[in-house]
C-alpha positions as CSV (number, residue, x, y, z in Angstrom):
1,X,-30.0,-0.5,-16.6
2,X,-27.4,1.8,-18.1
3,X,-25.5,4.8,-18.8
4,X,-26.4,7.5,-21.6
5,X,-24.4,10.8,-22.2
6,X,-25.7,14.1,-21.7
7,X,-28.1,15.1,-24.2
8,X,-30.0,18.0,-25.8
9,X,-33.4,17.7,-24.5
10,X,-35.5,20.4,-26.2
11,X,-33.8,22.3,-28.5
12,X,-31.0,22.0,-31.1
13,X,-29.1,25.3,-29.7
14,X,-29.2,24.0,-25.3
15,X,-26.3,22.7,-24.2
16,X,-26.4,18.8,-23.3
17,X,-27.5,18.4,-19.9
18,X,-28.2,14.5,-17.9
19,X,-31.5,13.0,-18.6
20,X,-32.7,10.0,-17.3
21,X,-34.8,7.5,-19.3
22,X,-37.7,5.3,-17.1
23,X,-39.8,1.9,-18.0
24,X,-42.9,2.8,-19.6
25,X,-44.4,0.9,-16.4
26,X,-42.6,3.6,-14.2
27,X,-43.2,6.9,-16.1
28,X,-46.4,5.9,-18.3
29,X,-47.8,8.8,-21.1
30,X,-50.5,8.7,-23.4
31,X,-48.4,10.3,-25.6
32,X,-45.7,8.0,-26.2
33,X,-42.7,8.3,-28.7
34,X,-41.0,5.3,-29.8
35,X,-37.9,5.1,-31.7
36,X,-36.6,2.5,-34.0
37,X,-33.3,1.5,-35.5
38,X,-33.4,-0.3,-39.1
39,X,-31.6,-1.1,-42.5
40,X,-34.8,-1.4,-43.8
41,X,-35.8,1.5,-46.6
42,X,-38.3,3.8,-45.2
43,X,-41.8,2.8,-47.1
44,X,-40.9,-1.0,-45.4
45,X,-39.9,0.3,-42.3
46,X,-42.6,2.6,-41.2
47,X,-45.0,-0.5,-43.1
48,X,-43.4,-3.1,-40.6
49,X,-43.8,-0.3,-37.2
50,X,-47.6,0.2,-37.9
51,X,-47.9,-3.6,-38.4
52,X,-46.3,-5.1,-35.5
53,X,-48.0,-1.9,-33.1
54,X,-51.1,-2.8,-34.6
55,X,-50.1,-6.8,-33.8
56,X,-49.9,-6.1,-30.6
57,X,-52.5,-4.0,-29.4
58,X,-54.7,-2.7,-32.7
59,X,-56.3,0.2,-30.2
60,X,-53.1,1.6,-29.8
61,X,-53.9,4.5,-32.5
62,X,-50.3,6.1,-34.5
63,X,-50.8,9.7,-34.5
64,X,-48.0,10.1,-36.4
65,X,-45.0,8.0,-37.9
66,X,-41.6,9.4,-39.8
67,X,-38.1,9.6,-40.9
68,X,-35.9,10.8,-38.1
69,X,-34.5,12.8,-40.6
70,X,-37.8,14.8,-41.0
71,X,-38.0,15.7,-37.5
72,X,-34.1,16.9,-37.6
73,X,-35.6,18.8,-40.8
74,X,-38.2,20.4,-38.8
75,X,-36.2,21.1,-35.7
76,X,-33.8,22.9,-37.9
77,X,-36.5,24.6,-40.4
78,X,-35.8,28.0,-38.3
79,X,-32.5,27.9,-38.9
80,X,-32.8,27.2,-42.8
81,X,-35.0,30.1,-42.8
82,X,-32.4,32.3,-41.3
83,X,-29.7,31.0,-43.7
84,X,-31.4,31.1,-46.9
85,X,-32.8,34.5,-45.7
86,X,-29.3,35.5,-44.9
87,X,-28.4,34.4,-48.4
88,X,-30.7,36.8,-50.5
89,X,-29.1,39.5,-48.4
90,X,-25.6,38.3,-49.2
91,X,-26.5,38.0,-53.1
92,X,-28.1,41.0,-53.4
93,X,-25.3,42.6,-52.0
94,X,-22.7,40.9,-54.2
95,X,-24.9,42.3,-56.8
96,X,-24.4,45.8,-55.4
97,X,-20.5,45.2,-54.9
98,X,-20.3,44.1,-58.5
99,X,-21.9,47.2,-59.6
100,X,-20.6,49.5,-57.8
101,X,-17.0,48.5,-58.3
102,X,-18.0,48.1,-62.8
103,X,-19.4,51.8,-62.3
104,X,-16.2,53.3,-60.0
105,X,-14.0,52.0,-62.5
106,X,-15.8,53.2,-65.5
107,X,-16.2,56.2,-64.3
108,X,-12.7,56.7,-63.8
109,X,-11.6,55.3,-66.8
110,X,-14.1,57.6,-68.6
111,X,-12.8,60.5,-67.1
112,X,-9.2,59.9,-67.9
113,X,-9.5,59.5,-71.5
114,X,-6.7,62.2,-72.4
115,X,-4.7,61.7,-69.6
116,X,-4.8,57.6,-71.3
117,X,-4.0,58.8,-74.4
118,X,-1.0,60.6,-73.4
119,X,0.2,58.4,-71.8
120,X,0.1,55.5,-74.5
121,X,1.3,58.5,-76.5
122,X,4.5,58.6,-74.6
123,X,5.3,55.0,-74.6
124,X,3.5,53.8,-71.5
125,X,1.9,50.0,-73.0
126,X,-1.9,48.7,-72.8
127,X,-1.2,46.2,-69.9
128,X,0.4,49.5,-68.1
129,X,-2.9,50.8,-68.3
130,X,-4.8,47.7,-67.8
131,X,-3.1,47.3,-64.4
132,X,-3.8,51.0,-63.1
133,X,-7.4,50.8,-63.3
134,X,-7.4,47.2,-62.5
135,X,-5.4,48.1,-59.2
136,X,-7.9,51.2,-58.5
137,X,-10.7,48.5,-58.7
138,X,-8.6,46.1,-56.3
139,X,-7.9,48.8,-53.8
140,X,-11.8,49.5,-53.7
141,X,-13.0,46.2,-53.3
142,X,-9.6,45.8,-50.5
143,X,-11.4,49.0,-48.9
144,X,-14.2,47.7,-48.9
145,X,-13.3,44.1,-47.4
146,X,-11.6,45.2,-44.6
147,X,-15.0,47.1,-43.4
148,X,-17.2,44.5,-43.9
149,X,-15.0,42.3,-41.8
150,X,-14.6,44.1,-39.4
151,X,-18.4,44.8,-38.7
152,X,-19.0,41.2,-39.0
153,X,-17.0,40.4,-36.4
154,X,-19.0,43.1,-34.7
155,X,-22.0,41.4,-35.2
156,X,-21.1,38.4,-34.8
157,X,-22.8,37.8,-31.2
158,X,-26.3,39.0,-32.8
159,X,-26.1,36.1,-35.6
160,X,-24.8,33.2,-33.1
161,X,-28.3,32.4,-31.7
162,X,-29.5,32.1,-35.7
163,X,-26.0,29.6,-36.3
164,X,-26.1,25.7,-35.7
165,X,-23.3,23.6,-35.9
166,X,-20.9,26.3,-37.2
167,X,-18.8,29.5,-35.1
168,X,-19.9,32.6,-36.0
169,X,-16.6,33.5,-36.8
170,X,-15.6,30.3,-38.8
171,X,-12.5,31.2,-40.4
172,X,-13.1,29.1,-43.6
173,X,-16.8,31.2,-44.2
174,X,-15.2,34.2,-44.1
175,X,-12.2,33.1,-46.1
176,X,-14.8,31.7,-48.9
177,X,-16.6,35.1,-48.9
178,X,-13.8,37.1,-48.8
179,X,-12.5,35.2,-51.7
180,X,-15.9,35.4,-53.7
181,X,-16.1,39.4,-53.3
182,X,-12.7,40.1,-54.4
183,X,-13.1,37.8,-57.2
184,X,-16.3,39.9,-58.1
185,X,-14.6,43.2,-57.6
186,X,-11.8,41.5,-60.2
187,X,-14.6,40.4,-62.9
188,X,-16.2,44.1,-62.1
189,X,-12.9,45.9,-62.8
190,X,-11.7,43.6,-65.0
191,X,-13.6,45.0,-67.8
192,X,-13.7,48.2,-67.9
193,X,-9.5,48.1,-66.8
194,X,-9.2,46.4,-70.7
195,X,-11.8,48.9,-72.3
196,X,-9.2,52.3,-71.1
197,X,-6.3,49.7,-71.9
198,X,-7.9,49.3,-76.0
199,X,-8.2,53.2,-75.9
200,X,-7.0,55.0,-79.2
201,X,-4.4,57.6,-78.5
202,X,-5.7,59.7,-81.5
203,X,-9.0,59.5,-80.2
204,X,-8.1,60.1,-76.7
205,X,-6.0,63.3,-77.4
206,X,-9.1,64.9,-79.2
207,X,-11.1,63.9,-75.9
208,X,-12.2,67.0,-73.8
């Protein structure tokens, strides 16, 4: 006899609960499951299981033999689903924040053309420049940020029955994608910030 901890009987997302385990003589099924511990590699080890079954009773018929790893694969293959569904979404909208943030900014950039060339005109330098519509790009994507966090953490009971293993609010996930977007909103900016900073004055004056 002995003493197991509590464990999770059905499904990956219950909470460990007691369960008691019975001699095959006391609790007998048809439909047995029978695990084994090995070093062995996994063509010799599920070899060696149907052997010695087969050794000792060759009518005992092996409906089915594999990895434990597998069946952890399958248990989780709804939740795989859900993340790598989850991540299309978060792409996509990456995409969209990249975008978005390249068009704002070039926009802007665009329609300031005199008001650029007067000020390099009067002295102001390219990395002047540079930073003000790199800073207009920053404050977007800061903008931005701040919503999406905070209606993430709004929805962040709705996604915890689709989450193993991992808090819905797991501070280092949100730190990586808040780090990812702003470092797409930088790229997005980024370029066309240097574009108004290479602006010709001469050019820009004559701009209407």
């Amino acid at each position: 006899m002995g003493v197991a901890r509590d464990i999770k009987y059905a499904r990956v997302t219950e909470q460990p609960r007691p369960h008691v385990y019975l001699p095959a003589t006391q609790n007998y099924s048809s439909a047995m499951v029978v695990h084994v511990r090995s070093q062995d590699a996994e063509p010799a080890l599920l070899a060696r299981i149907r052997s010695t079954i087969q050794t000792l009773d060759p009518n005992v018929p092996l409906v089915r033999t594999n990895m434990l790893r597998d069946q952890t694969r399958s248990a989780l293959s709804i939740f795989s689903m859900a993340a790598g569904t989850l991540t299309v979404f978060g792409v996509i909208a990456m995409l969209l924040t990249g975008i978005g943030t390249y068009g704002l900014v070039s926009y802007a950039a665009r329609q300031s053309t005199h008001e650029i060339g007067i000020r390099i005109a009067l002295g102001a330098g390219r990395r002047d420049v540079l930073g003000r519509f790199l800073g207009r790009g920053l404050r977007l994507g800061a903008a931005g940020v701040l919503c999406g966090l905070a209606l993430s953490l709004l929805i962040a009971r709705i996604l915890a029955s689709l989450l193993y293993g991992v808090s819905p609010t797991d501070a280092v996930s949100f730190s990586a994608a808040l780090g990812l977007v702003m470092t797409i909103v930088l790229v997005a900016s980024m370029i066309p910030a240097w574009r108004a900073s290479r602006t010709d004055p001469i050019a820009a004056l004559r701009h209407r």
